[in-house]
C-alpha positions in Angstrom: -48.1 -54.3 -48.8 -48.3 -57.2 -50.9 -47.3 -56.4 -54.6 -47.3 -60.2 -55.5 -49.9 -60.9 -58.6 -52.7 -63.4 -57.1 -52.3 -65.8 -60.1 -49.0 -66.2 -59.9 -48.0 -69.4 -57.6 -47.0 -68.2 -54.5 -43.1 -68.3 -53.5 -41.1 -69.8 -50.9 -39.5 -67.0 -50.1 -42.0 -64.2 -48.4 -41.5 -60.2 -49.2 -38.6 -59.0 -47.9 -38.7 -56.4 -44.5 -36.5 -53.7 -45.4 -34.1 -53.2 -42.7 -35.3 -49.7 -42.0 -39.1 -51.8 -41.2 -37.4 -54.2 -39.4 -35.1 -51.5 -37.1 -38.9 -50.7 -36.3 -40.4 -53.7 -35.3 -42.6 -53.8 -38.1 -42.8 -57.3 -39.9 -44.4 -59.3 -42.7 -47.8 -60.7 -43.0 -47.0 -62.9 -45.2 -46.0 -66.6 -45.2 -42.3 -67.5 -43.5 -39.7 -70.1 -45.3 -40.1 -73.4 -45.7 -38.1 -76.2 -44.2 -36.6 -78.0 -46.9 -38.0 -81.5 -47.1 -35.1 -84.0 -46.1 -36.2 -86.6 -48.7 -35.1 -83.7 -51.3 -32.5 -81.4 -49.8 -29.3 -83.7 -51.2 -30.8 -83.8 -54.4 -32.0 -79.6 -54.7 -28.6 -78.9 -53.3 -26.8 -80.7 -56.1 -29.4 -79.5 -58.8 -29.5 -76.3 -58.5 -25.7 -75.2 -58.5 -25.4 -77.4 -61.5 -28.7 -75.1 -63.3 -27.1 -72.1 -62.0 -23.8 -73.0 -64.0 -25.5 -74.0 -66.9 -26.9 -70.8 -67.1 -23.9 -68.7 -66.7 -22.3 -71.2 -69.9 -25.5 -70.6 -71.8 -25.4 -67.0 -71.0 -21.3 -66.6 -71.8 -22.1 -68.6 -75.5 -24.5 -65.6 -76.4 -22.8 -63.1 -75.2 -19.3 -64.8 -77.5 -21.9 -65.2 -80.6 -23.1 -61.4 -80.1 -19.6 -59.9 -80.1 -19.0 -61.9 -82.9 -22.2 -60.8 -84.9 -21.3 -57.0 -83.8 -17.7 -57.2 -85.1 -19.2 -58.2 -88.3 -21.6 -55.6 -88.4 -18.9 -52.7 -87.6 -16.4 -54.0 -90.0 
């Protein structure tokens, strides 16, 4: 069952098998990973932790700014 929307791009990663599917035998139709490309994989392995942490900092500032905004609102 594919619950993907068909104008979406498609993923690398294909639906997941639950392990209860898989215990069966049963597997995906779908498409399988991809290789990384070797003229990239230093480069996505060094981006994407860094993104990743970026994220967590943005996400920690706006969770600091809205305790600070409810603390004002409850005083």
């Amino acid at each position: 069952m594919n619950t993907q929307d068909p104008r979406q791009a498609q993923d690398k990663v294909p639906d997941p098998v639950s392990s209860e599917r898989a215990q069966k035998g049963e597997r995906n139709e779908g498409p399988t990973l991809e290789r990384p490309e070797r003229a990239t994989e230093a480069v996505d392995k060094v981006i994407t932790p860094t993104e990743v942490k970026e994220l967590e900092n943005d996400t920690r500032q706006i969770n600091e700014r809205l305790r600070t905004v409810e603390n004002k609102l409850h005083r």
